[in-house]
FILUM-702742 format. One record per atom (N, C-alpha, C): x, y, z; residue in one letter. Coordinates in steps of 0.2 Angstrom, whole numbers, padded with zeros to 4 digits, always signed. Atoms other than C-alpha are relative to their C-alpha. Layout:
XYZA;...
This chain:
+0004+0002+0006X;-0459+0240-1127X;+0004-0005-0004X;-0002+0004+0006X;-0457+0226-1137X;-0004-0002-0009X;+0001+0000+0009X;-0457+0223-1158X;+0000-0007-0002X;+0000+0009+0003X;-0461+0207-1168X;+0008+0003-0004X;-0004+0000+0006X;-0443+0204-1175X;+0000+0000-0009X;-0001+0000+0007X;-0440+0207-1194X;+0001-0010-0004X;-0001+0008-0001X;-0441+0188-1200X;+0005+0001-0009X;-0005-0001+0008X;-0426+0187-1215X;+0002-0007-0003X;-0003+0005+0004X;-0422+0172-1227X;+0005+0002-0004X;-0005-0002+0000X;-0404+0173-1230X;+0004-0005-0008X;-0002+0003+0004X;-0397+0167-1246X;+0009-0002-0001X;-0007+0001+0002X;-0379+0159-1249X;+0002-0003+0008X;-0003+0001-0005X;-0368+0152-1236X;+0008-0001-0003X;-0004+0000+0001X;-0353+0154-1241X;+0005+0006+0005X;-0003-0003-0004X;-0339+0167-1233X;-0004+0008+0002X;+0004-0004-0002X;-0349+0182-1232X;-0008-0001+0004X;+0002+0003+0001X;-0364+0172-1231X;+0000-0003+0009X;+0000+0002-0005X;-0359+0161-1217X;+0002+0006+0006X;-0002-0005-0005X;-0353+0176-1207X;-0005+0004+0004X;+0008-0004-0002X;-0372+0185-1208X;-0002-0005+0005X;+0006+0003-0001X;-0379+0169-1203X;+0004+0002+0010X;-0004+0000-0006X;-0369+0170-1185X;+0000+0007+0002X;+0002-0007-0002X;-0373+0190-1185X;-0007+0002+0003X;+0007-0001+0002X;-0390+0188-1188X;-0003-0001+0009X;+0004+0002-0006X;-0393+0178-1170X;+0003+0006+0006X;-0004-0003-0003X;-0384+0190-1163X;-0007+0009+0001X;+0003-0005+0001X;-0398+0205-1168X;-0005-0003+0000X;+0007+0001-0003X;-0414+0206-1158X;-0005+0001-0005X;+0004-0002+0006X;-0422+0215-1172X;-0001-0006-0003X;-0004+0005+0004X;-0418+0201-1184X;-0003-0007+0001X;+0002+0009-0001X;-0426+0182-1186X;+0003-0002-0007X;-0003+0007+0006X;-0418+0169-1197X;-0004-0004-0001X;+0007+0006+0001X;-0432+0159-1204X;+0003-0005-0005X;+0000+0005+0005X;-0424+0151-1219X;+0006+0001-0003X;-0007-0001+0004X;-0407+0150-1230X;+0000-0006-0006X;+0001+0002+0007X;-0408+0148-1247X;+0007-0004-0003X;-0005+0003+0003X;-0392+0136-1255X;-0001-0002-0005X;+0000+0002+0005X;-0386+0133-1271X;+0004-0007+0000X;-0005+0005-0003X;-0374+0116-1265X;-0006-0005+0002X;+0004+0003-0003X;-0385+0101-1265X;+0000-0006+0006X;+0000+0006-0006X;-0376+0090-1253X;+0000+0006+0005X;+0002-0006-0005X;-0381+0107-1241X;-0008-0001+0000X;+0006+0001-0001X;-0398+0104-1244X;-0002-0005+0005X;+0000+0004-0005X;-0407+0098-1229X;+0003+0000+0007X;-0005-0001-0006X;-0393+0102-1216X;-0004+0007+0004X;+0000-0006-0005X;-0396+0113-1202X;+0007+0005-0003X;-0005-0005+0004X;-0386+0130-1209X;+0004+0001+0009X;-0005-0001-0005X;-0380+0132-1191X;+0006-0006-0001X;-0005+0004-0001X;-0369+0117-1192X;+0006+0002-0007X;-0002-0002+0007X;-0366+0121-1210X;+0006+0006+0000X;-0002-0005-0002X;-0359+0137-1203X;+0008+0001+0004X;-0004+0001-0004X;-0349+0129-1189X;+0000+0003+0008X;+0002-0002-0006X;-0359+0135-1175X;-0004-0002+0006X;+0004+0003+0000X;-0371+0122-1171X;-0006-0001-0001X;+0008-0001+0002X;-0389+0117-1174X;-0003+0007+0004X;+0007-0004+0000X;-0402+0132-1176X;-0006-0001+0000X;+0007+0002+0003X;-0416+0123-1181X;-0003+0004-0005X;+0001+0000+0005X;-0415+0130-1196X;+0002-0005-0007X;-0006+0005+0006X;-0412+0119-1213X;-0003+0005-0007X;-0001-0004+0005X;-0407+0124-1229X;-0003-0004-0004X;+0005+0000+0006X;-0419+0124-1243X;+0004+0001-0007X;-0005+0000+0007X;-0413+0123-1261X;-0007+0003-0007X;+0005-0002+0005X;-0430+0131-1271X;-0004+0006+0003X;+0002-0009-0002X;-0438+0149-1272X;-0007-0001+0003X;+0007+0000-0005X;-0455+0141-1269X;+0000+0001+0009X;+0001+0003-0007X;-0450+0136-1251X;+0003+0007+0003X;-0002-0005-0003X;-0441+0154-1249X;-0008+0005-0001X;+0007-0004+0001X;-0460+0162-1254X;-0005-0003+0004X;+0003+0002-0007X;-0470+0150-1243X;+0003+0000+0006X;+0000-0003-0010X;-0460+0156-1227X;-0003+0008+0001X;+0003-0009-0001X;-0467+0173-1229X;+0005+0003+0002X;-0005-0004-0004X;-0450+0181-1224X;-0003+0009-0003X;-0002-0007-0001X;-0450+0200-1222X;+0004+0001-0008X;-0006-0002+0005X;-0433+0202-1233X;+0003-0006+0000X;-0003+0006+0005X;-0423+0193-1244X;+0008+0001+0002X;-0009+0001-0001X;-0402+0193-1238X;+0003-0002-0005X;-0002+0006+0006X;-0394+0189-1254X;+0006+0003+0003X;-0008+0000-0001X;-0375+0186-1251X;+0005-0004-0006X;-0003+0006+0005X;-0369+0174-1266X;+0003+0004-0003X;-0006-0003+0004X;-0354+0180-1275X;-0003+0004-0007X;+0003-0004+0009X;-0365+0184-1294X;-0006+0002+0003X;+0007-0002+0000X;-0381+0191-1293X;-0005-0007-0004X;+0003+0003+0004X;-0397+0179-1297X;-0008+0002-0001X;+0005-0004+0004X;-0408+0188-1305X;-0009-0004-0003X;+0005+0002+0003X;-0422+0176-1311X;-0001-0001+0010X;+0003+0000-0006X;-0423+0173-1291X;-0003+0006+0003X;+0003-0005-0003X;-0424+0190-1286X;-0010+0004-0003X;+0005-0004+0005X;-0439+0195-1300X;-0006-0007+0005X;+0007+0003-0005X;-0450+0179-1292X;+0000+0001+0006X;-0001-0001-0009X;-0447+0184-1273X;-0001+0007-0001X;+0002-0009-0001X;-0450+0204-1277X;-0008-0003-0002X;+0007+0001-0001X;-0466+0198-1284X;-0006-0003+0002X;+0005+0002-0004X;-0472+0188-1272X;-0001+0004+0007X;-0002-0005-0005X;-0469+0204-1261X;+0004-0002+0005X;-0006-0001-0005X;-0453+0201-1252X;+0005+0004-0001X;-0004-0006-0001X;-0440+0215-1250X;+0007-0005-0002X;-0003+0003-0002X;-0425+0211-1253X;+0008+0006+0000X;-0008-0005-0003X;-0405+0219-1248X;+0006-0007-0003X;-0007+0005+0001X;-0390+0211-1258X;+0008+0003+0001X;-0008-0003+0001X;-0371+0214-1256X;+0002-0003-0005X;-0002+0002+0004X;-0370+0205-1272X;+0000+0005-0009X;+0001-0004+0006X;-0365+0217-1287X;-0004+0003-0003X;+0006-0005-0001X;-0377+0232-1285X;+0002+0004+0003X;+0000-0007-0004X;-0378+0249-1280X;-0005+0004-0004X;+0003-0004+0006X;-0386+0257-1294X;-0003-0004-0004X;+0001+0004+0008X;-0388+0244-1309X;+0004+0002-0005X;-0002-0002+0003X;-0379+0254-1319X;+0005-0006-0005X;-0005+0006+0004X;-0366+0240-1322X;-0003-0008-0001X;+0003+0007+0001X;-0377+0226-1323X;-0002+0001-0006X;+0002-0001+0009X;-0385+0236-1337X;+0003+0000-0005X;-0004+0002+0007X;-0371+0237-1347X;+0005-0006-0002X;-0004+0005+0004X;-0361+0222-1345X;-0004-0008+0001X;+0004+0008+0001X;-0375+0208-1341X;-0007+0001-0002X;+0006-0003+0000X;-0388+0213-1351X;-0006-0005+0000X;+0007+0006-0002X;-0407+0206-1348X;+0001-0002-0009X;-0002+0004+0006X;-0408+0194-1366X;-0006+0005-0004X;+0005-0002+0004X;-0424+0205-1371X;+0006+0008-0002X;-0003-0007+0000X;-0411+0222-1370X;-0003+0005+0003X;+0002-0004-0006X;-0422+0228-1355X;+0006+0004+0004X;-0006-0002-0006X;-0411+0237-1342X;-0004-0003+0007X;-0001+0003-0006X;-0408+0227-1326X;-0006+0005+0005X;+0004-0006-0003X;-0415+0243-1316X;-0010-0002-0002X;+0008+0000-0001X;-0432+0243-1324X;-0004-0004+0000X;+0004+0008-0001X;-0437+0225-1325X;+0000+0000+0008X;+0000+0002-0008X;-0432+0223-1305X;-0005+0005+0003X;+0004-0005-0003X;-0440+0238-1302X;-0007+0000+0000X;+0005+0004+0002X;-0455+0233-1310X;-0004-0005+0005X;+0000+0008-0003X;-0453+0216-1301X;-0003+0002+0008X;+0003-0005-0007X;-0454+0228-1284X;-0005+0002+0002X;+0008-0005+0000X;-0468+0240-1287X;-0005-0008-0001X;+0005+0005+0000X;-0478+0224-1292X;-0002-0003+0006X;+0002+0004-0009X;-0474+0215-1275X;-0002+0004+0006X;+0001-0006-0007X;-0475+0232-1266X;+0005+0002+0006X;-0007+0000-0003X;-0457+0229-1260X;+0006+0005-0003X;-0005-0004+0002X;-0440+0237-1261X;+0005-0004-0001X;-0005+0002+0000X;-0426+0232-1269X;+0009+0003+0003X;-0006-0005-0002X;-0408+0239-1260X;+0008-0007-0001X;-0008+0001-0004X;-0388+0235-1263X;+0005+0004+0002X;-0003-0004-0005X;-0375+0238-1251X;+0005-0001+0001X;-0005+0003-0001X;-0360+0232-1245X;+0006+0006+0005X;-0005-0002-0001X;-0344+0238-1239X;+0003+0006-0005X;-0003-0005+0006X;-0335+0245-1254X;-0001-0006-0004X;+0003-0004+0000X;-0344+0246-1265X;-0006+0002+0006X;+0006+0001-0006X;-0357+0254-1251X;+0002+0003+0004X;+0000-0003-0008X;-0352+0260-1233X;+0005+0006-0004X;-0006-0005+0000X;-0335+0269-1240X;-0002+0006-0005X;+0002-0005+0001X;-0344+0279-1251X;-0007+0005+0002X;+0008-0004-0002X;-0360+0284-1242X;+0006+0005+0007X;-0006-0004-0004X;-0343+0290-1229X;+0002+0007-0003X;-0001-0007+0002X;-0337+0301-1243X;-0006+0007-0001X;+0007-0005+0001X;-0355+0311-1244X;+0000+0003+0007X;+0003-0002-0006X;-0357+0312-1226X;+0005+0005+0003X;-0007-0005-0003X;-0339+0318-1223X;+0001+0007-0002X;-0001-0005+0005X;-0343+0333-1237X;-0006+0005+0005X;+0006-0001-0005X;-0356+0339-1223X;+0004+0009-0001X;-0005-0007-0002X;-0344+0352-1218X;+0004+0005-0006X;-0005-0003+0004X;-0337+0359-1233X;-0005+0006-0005X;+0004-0003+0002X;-0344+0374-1241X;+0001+0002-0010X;+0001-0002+0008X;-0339+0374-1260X;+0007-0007-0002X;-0001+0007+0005X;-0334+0355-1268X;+0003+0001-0006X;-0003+0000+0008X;-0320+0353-1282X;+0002-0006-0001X;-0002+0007+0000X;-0316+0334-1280X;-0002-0005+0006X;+0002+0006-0004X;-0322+0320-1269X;+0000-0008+0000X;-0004+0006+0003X;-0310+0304-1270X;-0002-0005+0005X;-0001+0007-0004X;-0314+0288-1260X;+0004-0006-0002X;-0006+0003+0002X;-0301+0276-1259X;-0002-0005+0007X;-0004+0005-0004X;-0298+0258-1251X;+0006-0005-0003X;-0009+0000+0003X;-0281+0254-1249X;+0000-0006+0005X;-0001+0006-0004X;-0280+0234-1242X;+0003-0004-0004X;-0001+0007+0002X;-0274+0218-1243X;-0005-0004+0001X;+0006+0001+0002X;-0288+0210-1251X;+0001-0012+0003X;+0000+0009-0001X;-0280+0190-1244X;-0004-0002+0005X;+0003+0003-0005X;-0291+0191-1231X;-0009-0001-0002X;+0003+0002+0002X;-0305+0190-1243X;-0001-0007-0003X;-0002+0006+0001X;-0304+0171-1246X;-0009-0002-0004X;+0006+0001+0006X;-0317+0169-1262X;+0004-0001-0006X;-0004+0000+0005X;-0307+0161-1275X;-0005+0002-0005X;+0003-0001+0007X;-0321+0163-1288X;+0000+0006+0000X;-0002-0006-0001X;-0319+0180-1283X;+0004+0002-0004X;-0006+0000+0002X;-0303+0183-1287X;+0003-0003-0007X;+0002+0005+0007X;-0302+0171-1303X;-0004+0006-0003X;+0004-0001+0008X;-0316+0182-1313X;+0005+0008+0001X;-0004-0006+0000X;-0305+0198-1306X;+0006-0001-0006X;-0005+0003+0005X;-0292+0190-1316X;+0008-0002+0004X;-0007+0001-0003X;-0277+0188-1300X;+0000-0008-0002X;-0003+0003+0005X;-0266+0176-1305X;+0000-0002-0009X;-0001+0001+0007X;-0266+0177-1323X;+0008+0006-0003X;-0007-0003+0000X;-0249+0183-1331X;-0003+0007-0001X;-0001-0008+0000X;-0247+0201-1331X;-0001+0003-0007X;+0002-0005+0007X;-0246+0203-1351X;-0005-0004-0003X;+0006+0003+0004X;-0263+0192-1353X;-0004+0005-0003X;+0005-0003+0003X;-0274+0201-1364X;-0007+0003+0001X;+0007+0001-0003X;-0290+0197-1357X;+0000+0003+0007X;+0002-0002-0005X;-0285+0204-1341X;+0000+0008+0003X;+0002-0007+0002X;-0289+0223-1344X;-0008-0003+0001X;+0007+0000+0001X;-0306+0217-1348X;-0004-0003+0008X;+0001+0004-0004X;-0307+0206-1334X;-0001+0005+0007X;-0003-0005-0007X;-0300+0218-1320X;-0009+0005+0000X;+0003-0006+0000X;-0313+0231-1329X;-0008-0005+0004X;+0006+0002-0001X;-0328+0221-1329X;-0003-0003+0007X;+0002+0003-0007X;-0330+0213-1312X;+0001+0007+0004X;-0001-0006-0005X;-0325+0230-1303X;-0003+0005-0004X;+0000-0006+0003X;-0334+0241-1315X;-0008+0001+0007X;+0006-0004-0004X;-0350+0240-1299X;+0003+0005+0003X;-0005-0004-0004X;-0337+0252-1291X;-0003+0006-0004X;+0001-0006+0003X;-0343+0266-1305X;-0008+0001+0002X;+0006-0001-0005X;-0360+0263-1298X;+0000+0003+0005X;+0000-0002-0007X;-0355+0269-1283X;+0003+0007-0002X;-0003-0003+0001X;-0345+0284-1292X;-0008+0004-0002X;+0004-0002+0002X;-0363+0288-1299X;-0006+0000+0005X;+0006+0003-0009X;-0374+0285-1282X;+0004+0006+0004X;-0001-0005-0002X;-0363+0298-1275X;-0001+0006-0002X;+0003-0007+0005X;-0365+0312-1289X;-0007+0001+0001X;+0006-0001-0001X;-0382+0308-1286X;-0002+0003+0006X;+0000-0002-0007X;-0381+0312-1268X;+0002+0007+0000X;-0005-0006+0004X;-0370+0328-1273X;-0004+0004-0002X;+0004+0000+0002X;-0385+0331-1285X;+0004+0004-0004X;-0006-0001+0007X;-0370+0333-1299X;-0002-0006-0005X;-0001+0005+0009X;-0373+0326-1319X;+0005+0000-0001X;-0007+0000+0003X;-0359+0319-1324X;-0001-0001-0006X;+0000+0002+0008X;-0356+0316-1343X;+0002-0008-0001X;-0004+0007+0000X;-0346+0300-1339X;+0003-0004+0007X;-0004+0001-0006X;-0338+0288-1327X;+0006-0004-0003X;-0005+0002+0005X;-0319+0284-1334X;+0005-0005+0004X;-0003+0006-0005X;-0310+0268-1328X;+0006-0001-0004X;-0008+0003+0002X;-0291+0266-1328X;+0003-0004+0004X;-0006+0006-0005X;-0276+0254-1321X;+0006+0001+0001X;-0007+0001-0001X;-0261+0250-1315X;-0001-0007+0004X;+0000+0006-0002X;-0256+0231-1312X;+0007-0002+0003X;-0005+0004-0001X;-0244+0224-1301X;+0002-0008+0002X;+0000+0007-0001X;-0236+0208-1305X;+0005-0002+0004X;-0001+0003-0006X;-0229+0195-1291X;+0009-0001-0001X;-0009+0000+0002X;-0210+0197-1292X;+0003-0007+0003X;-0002+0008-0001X;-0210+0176-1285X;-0007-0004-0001X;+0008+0005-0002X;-0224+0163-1283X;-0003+0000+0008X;-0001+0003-0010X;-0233+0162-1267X;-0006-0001-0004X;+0004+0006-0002X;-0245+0152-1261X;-0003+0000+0007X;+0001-0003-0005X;-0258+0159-1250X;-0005-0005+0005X;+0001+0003-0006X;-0263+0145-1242X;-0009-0005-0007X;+0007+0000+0003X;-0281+0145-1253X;+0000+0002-0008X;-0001-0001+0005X;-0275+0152-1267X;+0008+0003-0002X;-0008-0001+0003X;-0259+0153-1280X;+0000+0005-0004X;-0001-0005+0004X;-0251+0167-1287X;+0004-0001-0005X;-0006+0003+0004X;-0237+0162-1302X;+0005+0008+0001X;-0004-0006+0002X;-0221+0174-1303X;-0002+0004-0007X;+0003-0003+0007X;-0226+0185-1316X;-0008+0003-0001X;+0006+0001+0000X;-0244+0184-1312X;-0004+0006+0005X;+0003-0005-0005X;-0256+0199-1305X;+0000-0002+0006X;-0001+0000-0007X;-0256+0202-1287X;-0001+0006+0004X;+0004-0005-0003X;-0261+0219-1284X;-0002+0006-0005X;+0003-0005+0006X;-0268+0232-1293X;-0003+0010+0003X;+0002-0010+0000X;-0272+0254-1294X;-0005+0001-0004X;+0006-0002+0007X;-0291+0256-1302X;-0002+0004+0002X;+0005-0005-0001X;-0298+0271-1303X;-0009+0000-0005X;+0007+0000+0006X;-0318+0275-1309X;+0001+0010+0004X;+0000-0005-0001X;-0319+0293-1311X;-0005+0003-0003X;+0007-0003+0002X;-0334+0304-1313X;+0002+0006-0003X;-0001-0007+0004X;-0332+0317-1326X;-0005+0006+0000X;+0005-0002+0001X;-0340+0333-1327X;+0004+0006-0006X;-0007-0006+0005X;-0331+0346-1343X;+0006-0002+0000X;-0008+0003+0001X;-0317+0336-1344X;+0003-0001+0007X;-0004-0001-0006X;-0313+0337-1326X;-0005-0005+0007X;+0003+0006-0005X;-0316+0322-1313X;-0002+0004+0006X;+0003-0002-0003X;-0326+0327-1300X;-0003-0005+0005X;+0001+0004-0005X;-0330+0312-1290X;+0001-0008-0001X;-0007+0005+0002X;-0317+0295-1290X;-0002-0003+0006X;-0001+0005-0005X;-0317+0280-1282X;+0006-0003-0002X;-0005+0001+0002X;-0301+0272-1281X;+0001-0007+0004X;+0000+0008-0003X;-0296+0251-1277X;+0008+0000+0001X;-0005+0000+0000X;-0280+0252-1271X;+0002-0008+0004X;+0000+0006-0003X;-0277+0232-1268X;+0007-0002+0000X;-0009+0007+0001X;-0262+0218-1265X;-0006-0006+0005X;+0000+0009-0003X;-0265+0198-1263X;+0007+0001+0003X;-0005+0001-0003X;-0246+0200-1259X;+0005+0007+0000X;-0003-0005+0001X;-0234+0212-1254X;+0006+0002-0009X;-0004+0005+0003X;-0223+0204-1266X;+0000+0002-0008X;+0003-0001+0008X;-0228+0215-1284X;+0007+0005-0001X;-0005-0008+0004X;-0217+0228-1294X;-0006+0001-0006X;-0003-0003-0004X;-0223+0240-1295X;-0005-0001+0006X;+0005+0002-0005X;-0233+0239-1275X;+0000+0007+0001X;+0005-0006-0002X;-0243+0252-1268X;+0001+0000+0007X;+0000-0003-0004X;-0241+0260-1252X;-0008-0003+0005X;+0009+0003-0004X;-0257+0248-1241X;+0001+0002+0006X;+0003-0004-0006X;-0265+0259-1227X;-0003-0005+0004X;+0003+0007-0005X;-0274+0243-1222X;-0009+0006+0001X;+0006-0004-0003X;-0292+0257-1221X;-0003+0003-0008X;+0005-0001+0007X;-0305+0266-1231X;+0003+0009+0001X;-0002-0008-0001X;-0299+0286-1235X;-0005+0004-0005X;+0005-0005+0006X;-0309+0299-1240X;+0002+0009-0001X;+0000-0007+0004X;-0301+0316-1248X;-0005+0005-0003X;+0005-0005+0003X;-0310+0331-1252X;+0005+0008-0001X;-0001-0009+0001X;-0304+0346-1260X;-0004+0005-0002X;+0003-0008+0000X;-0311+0362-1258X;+0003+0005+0005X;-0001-0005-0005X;-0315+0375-1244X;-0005-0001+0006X;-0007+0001-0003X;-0311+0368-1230X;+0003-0007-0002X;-0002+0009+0004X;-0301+0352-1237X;-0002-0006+0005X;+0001+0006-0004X;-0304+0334-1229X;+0003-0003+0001X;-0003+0006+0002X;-0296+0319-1227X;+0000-0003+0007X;+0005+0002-0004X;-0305+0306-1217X;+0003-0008+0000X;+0000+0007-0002X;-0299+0288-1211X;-0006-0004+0003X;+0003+0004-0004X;-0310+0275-1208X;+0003-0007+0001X;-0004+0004-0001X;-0301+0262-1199X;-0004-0006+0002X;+0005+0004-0002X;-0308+0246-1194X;+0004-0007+0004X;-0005+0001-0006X;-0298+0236-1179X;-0002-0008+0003X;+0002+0005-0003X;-0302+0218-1171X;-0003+0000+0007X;+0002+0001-0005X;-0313+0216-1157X;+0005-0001+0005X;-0005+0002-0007X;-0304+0214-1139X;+0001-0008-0001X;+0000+0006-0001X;-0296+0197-1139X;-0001-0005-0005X;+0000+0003+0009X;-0298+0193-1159X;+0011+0000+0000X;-0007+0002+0002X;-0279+0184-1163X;+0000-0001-0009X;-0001-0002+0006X;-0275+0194-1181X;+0006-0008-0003X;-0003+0005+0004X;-0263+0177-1184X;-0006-0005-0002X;+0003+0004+0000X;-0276+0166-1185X;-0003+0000-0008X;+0004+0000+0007X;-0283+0166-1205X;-0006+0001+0001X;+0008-0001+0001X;-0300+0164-1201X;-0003+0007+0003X;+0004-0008-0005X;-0303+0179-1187X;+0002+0006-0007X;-0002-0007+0005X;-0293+0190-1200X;-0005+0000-0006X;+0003+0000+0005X;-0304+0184-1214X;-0007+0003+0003X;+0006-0002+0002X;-0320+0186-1204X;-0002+0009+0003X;-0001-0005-0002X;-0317+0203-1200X;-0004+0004-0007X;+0001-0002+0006X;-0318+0206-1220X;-0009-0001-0003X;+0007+0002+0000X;-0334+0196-1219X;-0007+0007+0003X;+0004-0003-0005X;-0343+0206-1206X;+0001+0007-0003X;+0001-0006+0005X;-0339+0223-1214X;-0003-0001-0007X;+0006+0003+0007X;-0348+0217-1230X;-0005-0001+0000X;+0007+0002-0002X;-0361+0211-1223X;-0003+0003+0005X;+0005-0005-0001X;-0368+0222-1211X;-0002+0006+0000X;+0005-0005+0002X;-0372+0237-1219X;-0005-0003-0002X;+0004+0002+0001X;-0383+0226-1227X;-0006-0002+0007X;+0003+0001-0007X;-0390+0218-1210X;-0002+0008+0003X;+0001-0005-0005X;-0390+0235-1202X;-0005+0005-0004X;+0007-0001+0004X;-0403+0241-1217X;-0005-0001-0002X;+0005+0004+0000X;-0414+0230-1216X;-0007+0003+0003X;+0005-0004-0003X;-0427+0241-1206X;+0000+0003-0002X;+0001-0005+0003X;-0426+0254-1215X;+0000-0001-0008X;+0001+0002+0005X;-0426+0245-1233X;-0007-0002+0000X;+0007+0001-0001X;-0443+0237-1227X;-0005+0006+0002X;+0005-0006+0001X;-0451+0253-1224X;+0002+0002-0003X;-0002-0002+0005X;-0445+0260-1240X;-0005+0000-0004X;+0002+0002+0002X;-0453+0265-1253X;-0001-0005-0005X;-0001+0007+0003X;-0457+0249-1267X;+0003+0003-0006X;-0002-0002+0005X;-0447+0250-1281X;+0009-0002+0000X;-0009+0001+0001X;-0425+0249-1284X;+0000+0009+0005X;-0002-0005-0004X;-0419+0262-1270X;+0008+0001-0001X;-0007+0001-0002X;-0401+0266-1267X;+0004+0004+0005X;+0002-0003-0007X;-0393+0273-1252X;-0003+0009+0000X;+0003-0006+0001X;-0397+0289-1258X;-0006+0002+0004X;+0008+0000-0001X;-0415+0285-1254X;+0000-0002+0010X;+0000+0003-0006X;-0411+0279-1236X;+0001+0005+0004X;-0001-0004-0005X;-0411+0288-1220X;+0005+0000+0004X;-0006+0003-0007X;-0396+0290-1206X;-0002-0005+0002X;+0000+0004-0006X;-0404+0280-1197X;+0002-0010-0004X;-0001+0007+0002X;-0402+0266-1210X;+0008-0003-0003X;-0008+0002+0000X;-0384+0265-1209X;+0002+0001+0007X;-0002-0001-0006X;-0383+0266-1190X;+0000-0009+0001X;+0000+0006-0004X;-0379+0250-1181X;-0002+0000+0007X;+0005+0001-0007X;-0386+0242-1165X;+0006-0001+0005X;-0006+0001-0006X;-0378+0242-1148X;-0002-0008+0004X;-0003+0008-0005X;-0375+0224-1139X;-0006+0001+0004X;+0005-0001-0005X;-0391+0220-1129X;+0001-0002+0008X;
């Protein structure tokens, strides 16, 4: 039995971005019809070449119209920020869309980018959805896979006092300097601004601390964000980006879910750009998930290089980081387009829309 593939217009080409696009031909389900750029000497290129894999006879497009005249199925957003005036005209011209761009909930979108009328992000998008008769969904890695882990791993456990998700890496193999930049690495250790920084850009992560209680079907009263900062005890120089001696280089953030004064479900970013901080963290290189109760848990998810991938290489190491990022999203895409219309989150999603496909 054969199925018309899903036909997808993929937004971004950048490191996550370019990595889908090169995923995508790889997934029978899946057609690549069009890819959205915001880079105008990209405009016009074949995205395969763009990518570094040869012509697809695809070319990149640089206007929402031309994303609404291919009639794609679903929308792929990959681009570092959310862009919000794109999503609201593509939801309503009924196309679905799945971003790994700063989403899981809305919550943090609601509070720290708010719409200019003082709407909530949630119910304009949502709105934008129901109109088109589409779904909106985000997903990712972390935020995203690691905590939809910590739910699934509570399966077994028959009375819940704490539920901690934790990734503990080295985050250099994410090579997004704009990234990094609004996190606030490299800025000295006693900049002012970089509490605020650190908080804002990682607070989608309490999204995910509030998408699990959901799942849980626990009210929380709050979700409470603290730190620890470690700064570069030399300068290094990662090749793509520079650290100054003095300067952040890794970091301990927790989002905690309060319920009576007592955290009840915690996500924690245990990060390093370099070994090289006071004070450093103890990097597992994985995603871990803790449970106390009756019976306790503690749960590795580890994630290993293909047969024949050479971890010295920078780019294999990086695209490793890629590919975890981006295919929860790719691998929900069949089950976000049968969704109901409206903002979902995985909550609303079935198994099957976090299963992956097997090699044809």
């Amino acid at each position: 039995m054969t199925t018309t593939p899903i036909r997808v217009f993929q937004v971004a080409t950048g490191n996550v971005g370019s990595e889908m696009i090169k995923r995508i031909g790889t997934q029978p389900d899946l057609e690549l019809v069009g890819v959205h750029v915001y880079t105008p000497d990209k405009i016009g290129r074949d995205v395969g070449e763009l990518v570094g894999i040869g012509p697809i006879n695809v070319i990149a497009t640089g206007t929402v119209d031309e994303i609404i005249a291919a009639k794609p199925d679903v929308l792929t957003f990959h681009g570092v920020f959310p862009d919000e005036d794109l999503y609201l005209q593509v939801l309503e011209a009924g196309i679905n869309i799945v971003t790994t761009a700063d989403w899981i909930t809305g919550h943090h979108r609601n509070e720290n980018h708010a719409h200019p009328s003082g709407r909530p992000w949630t119910e304009i998008i949502d709105e934008a959805a129901k109109k088109g008769g589409v779904t909106f969904y985000g997903t990712g890695m972390n935020p995203g896979l690691n905590q939809i882990l910590g739910v699934v791993v509570s399966a077994d456990v028959a009375n819940i006092e704490n539920v901690t998700t934790i990734e503990s890496v080295d985050v250099s193999c994410h090579h997004s300097a704009d990234t990094w930049t609004e996190v606030g690495y490299g800025l000295p250790i006693d900049d002012p601004e970089l509490p605020g920084k650190l908080k804002k850009y990682t607070e989608v992560f309490a999204d995910s601390v509030w998408m699990m209680a959901d799942a849980f079907g626990l009210e929380l009263d709050s979700v409470e964000f603290s730190y620890e900062m470690g700064a570069c005890t030399k300068d290094i120089d990662l090749g793509w980006y520079k650290l100054p001696k003095g300067s952040l280089g890794a970091n301990y953030i927790k989002y905690q879910g309060m319920v009576d004064g007592v955290s009840r479900v915690e996500t924690h970013l245990e990060w390093q750009m370099t070994p090289h901080t006071e004070p450093s963290w103890d990097i597992k290189g994985c995603y871990v998930t803790q449970i106390k109760g009756d019976p306790q848990i503690y749960n590795k998810h580890m994630i290993f290089p293909a047969e024949g991938v050479d971890l010295s290489n920078p780019e294999d190491f990086a695209s490793i980081g890629m590919t975890v990022t981006g295919m929860p999203a790719l691998n929900s895409i069949k089950s976000v387009v049968a969704a109901r219309p409206g903002v979902i989150t995985s909550a609303d999603l079935p198994l099957r829309g976090f299963a992956g496909r097997f090699k044809p």
